[in-house]
C-alpha positions as CSV (number, residue, x, y, z in Angstrom):
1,X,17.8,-0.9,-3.7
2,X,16.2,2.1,-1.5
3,X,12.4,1.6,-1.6
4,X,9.6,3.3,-0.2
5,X,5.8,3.4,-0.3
6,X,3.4,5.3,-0.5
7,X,-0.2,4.4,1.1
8,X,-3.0,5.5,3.4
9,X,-3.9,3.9,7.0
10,X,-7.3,2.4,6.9
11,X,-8.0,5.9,8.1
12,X,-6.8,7.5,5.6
13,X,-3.9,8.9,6.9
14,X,-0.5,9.2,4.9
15,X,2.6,6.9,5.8
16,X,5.6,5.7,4.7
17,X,6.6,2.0,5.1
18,X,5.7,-1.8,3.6
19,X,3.3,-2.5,6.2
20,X,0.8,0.2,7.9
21,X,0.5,0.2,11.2
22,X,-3.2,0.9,12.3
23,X,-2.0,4.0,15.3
24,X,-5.3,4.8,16.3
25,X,-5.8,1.4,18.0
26,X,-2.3,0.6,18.7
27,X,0.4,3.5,19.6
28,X,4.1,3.0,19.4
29,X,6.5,1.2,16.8
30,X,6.7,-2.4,15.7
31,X,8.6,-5.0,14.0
32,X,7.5,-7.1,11.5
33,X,8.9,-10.6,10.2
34,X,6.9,-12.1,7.3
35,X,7.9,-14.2,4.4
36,X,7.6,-12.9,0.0
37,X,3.5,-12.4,0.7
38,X,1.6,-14.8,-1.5
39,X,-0.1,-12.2,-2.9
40,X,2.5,-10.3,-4.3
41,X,2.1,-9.1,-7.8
42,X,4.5,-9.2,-10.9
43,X,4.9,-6.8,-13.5
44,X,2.5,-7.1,-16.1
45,X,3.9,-4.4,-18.3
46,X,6.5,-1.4,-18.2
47,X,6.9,1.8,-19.7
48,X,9.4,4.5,-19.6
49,X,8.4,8.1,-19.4
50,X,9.2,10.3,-22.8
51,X,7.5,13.7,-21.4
52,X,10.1,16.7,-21.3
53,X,11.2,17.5,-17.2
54,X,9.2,19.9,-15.7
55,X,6.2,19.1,-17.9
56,X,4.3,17.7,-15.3
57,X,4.6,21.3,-13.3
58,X,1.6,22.5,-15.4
59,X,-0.9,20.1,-13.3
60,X,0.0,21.2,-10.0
61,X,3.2,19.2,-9.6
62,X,5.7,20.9,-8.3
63,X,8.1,18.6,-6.6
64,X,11.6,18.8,-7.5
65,X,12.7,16.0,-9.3
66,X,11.0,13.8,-12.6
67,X,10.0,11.0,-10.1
68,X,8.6,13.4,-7.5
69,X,6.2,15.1,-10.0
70,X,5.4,11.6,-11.8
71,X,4.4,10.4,-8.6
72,X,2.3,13.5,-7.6
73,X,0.8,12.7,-10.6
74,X,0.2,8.9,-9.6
75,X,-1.4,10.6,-6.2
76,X,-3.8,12.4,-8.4
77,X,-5.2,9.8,-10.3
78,X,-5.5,7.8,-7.3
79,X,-7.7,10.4,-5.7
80,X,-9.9,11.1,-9.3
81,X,-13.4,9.8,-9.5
82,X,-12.1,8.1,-12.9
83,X,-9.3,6.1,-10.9
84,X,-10.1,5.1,-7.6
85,X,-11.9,2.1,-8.5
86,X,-9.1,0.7,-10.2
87,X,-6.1,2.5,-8.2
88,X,-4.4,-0.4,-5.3
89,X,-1.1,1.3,-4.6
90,X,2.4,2.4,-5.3
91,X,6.0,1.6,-4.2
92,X,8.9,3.9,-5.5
93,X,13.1,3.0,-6.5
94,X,14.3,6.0,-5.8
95,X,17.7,4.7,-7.0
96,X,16.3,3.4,-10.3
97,X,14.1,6.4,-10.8
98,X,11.1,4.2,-10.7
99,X,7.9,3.8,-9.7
100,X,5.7,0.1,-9.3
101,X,2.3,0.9,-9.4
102,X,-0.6,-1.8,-8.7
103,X,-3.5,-1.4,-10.3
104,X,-7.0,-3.7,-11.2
105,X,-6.2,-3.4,-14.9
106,X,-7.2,-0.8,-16.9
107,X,-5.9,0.9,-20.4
108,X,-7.4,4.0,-19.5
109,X,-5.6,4.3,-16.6
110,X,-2.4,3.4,-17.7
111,X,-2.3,5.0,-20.9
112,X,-2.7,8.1,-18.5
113,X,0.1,6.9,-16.3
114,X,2.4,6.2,-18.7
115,X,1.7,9.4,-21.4
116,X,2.5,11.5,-18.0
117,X,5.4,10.1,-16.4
118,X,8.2,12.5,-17.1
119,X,11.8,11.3,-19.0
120,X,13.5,9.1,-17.4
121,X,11.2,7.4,-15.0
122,X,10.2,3.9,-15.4
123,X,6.7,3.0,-14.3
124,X,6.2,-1.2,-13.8
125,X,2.4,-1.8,-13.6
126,X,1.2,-4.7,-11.3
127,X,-1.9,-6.5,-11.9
128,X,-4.5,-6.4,-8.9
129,X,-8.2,-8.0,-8.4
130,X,-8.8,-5.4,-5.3
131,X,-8.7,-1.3,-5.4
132,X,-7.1,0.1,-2.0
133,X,-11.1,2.0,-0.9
134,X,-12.2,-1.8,-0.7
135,X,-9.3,-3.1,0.8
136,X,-9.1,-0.2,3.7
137,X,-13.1,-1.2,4.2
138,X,-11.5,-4.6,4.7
139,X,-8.7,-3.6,6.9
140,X,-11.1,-1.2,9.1
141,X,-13.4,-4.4,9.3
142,X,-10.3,-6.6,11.3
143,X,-9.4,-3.9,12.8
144,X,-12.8,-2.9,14.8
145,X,-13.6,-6.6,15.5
146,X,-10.0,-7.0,17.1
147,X,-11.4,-8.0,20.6
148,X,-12.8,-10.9,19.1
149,X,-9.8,-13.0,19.2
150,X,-8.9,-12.3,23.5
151,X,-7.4,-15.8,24.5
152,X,-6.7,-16.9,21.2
153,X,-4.3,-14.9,19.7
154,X,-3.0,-11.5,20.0
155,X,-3.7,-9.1,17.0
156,X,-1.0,-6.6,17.0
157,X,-1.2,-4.8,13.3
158,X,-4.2,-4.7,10.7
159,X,-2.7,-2.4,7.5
160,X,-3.0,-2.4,3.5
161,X,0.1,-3.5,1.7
162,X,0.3,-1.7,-2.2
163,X,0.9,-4.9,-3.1
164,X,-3.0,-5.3,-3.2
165,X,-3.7,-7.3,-0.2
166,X,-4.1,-7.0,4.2
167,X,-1.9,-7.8,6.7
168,X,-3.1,-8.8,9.5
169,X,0.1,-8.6,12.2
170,X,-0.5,-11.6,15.2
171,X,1.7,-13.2,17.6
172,X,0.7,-16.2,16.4
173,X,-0.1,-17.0,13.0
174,X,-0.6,-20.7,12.8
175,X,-3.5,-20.3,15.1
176,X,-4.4,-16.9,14.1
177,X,-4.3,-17.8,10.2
178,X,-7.6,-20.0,9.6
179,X,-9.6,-18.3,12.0
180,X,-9.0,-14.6,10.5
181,X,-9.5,-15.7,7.0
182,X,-12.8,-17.8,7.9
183,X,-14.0,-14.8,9.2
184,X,-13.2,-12.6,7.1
185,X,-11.8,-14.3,4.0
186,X,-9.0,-15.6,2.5
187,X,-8.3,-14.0,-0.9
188,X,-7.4,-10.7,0.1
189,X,-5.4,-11.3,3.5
190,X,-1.5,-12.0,4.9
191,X,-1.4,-13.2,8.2
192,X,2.0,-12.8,9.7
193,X,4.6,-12.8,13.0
194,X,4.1,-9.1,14.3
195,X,6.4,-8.0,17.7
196,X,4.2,-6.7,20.5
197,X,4.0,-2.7,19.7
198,X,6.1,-0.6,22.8
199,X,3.9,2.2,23.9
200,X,5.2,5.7,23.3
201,X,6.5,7.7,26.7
202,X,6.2,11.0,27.2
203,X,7.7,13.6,29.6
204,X,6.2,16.9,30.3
């Protein structure tokens, strides 16, 4: 199954990948080894798009394929004053032509989803408690305070999964675990095993 997602850095920038790394503290690449998150949502509901192809090419999407413009779409509503309080993120199947969107439930919002997605995609709608604004505030909170934890653990990642929570990447989460969540909470963080990030070279 080929997935991707599709998020924003606690800064807002645009990525692809399961966990975001946080690049203007840390600079290079990283691995990540964590187990099914705890916080991982099921699908609450599914629908199945009936709208003709290319119908969505009258709002300003004008990707190629039904999932491209469906997802576009999905973008959108994300960034629409109506939305953003309940919109958490997205994942896409390419190979199924889908799309799992989490979302702080909301008929409104997927009554819009689903009447838009063009024919042929299949949209399975995740239940959240947390839209992504709060939970980048969140991130961007761990994140500045990281020098906090010097001789106690080593944070290597701070990033919003879709699935509606942190993760908070250490070299040791059995230590780092209790201490992050007491500081910051519990309900809305992963702690998990992150490799040291390998700084990028450069030749001139």
């Amino acid at each position: 199954m080929k997935k991707r997602v599709r998020g924003r850095t606690a800064t807002g920038v645009t990525v692809t990948g399961a966990v975001v790394l946080l690049g203007a503290l840390l600079q290079g690449s990283s691995a990540v080894a964590q187990a099914e998150p705890a916080h991982a949502a099921p699908v609450t509901a599914t629908c199945v798009g009936t709208r003709p192809p290319g119908s969505l090419a009258d709002r300003g999407a004008e990707d190629f394929t039904p999932l491209d413009r469906t997802l576009a779409h999905v973008d959108r509503m994300a960034e629409s004053a109506r939305y953003a309080a309940v919109y958490t993120g997205m994942s896409v199947d390419e190979e199924e032509r889908a799309t799992d969107v989490y979302r702080m439930p909301s008929a409104s919002f997927d009554a819009d989803l689903c009447g838009a997605a063009e024919k042929g995609v299949t949209v399975r709608l995740h239940d959240t408690d947390a839209n992504r604004t709060d939970l980048e505030a969140l991130a961007d909170r761990i994140a500045e305070d990281m020098n906090r934890w010097n001789g106690t653990f080593d944070l290597r990642e701070v990033g919003v999964d879709e699935a509606g929570f942190v993760f908070v990447g250490v070299d040791d989460p059995t230590t780092a675990a209790p201490l992050v969540k007491k500081a910051f909470g519990a309900r809305h963080i992963e702690v998990g095993y992150a490799e040291q990030a390998s700084l990028l070279s450069t030749t001139g």
